[in-house]
C-alpha positions as CSV (number, residue, x, y, z in Angstrom):
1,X,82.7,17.2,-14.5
2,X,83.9,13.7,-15.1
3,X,86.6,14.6,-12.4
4,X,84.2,15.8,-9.7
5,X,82.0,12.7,-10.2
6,X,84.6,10.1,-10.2
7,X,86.8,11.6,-7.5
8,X,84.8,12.3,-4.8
9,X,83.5,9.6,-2.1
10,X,80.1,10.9,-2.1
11,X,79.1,11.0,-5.7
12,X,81.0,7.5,-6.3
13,X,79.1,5.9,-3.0
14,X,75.5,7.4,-4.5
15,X,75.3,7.7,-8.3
16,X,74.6,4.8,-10.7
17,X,76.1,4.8,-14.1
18,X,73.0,6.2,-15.6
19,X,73.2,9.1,-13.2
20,X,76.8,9.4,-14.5
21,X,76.1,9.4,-18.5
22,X,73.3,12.1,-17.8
23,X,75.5,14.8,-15.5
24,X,78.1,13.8,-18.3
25,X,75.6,14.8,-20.9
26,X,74.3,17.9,-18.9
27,X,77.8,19.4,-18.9
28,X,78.9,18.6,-22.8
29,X,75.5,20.3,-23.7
30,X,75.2,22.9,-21.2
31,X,76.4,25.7,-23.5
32,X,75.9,24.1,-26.7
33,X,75.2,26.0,-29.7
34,X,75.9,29.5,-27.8
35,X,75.1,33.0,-29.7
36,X,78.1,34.7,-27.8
37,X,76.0,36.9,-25.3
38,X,74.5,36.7,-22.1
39,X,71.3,36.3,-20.9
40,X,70.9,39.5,-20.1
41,X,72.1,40.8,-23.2
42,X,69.7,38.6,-25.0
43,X,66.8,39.9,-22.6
44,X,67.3,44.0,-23.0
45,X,67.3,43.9,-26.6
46,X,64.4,41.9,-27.4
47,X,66.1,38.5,-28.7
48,X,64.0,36.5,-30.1
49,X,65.6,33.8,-27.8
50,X,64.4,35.6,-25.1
51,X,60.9,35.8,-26.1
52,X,60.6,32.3,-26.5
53,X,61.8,31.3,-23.4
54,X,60.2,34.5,-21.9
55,X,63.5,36.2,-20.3
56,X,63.4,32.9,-17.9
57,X,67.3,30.8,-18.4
58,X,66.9,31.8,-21.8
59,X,70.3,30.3,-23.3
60,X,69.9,27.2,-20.8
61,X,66.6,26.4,-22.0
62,X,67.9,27.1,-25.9
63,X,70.5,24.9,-24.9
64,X,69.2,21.7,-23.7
65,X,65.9,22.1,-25.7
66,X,68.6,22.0,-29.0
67,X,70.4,19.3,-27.3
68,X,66.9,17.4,-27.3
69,X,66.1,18.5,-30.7
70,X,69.2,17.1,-32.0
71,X,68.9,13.9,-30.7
72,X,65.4,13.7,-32.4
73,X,67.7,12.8,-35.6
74,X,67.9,9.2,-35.6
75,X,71.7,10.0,-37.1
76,X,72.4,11.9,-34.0
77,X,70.7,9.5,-31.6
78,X,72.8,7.7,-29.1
79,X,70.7,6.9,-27.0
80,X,68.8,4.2,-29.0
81,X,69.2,1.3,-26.8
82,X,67.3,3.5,-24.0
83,X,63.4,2.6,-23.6
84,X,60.6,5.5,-23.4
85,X,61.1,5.5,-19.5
86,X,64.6,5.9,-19.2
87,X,64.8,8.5,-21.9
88,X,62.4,10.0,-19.8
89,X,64.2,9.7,-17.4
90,X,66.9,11.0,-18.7
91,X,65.1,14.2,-19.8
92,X,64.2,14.7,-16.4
93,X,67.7,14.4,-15.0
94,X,69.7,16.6,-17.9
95,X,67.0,19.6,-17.7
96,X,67.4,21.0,-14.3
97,X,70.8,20.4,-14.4
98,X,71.4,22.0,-17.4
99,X,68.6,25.1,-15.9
100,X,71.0,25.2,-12.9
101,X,74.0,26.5,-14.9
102,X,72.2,29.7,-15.3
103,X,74.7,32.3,-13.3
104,X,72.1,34.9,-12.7
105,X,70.8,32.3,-10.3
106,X,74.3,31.2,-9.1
107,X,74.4,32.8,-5.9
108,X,70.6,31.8,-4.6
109,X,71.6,28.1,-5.7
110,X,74.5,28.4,-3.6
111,X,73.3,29.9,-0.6
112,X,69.8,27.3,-0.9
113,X,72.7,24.7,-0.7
114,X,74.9,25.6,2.0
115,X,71.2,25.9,4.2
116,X,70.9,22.2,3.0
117,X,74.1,20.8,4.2
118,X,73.6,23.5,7.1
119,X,70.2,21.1,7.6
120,X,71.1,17.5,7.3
121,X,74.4,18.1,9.4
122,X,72.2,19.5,12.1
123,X,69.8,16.2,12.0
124,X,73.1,14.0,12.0
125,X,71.9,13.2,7.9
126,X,73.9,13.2,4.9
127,X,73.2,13.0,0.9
128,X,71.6,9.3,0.3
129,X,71.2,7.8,-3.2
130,X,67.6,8.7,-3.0
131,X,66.4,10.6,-6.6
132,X,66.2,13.8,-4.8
133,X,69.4,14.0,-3.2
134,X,70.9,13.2,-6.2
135,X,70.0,15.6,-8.4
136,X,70.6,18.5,-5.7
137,X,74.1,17.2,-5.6
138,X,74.3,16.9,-9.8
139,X,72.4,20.2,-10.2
140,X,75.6,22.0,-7.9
């Protein structure tokens, strides 16, 4: 990850170093704490992972909601110099990022993405730093 973002001429022209720490977050958490099976495994036999994420990303939701719980522990905390807004912020940015790294949703993801560059090269556009493009950019 750290490679893609710091290599390529887009992301280093668009992201800030807070949208940096969080993709950098996203991927050290995004399989964090993992039981060893798939989702679909976890699903068919009734996990109660599954049922509490109700069979929806169920390992991507464990993960980054146990990456969030963690960090509830003022030991664990890193992020203390952040306000309430940026944390929020920083929720907001990790979560579908994290979400996105669910393969049973790979190929839609990709194909949703390849219409989007399909798009903005057709009106002469390109990814801008705006929040939005930003994140579809991280979540790939």
């Amino acid at each position: 990850m750290f490679y893609f973002l710091t290599q390529s001429e887009l992301m280093r022209s668009i992201l800030t170093p807070f949208d940096l720490l969080c993709a950098l977050i996203a991927s050290c958490v995004h399989d964090y704490d993992h039981p060893g099976r798939n989702n679909a495994f976890l699903i068919n036999t009734g996990d109660p992972l599954a049922l509490q994420y109700n069979d929806t990303s169920v390992l991507e939701n464990y993960h980054v909601a146990s990456c969030f719980k963690l960090l509830q522990h003022t030991d664990n905390d890193f992020l203390l110099a952040f306000n309430k807004q940026e944390r929020n912020e920083l929720r907001n940015m990790i979560i579908p990022m994290v979400l996105h790294t669910d393969m049973g949703k790979h190929m839609i993801m990709v194909a949703n993405f390849e219409e989007l560059v399909h798009d903005k090269r057709a009106e002469n556009k390109w990814f801008t730093n705006s929040k939005e493009d930003k994140l579809t950019l991280l979540n790939v």
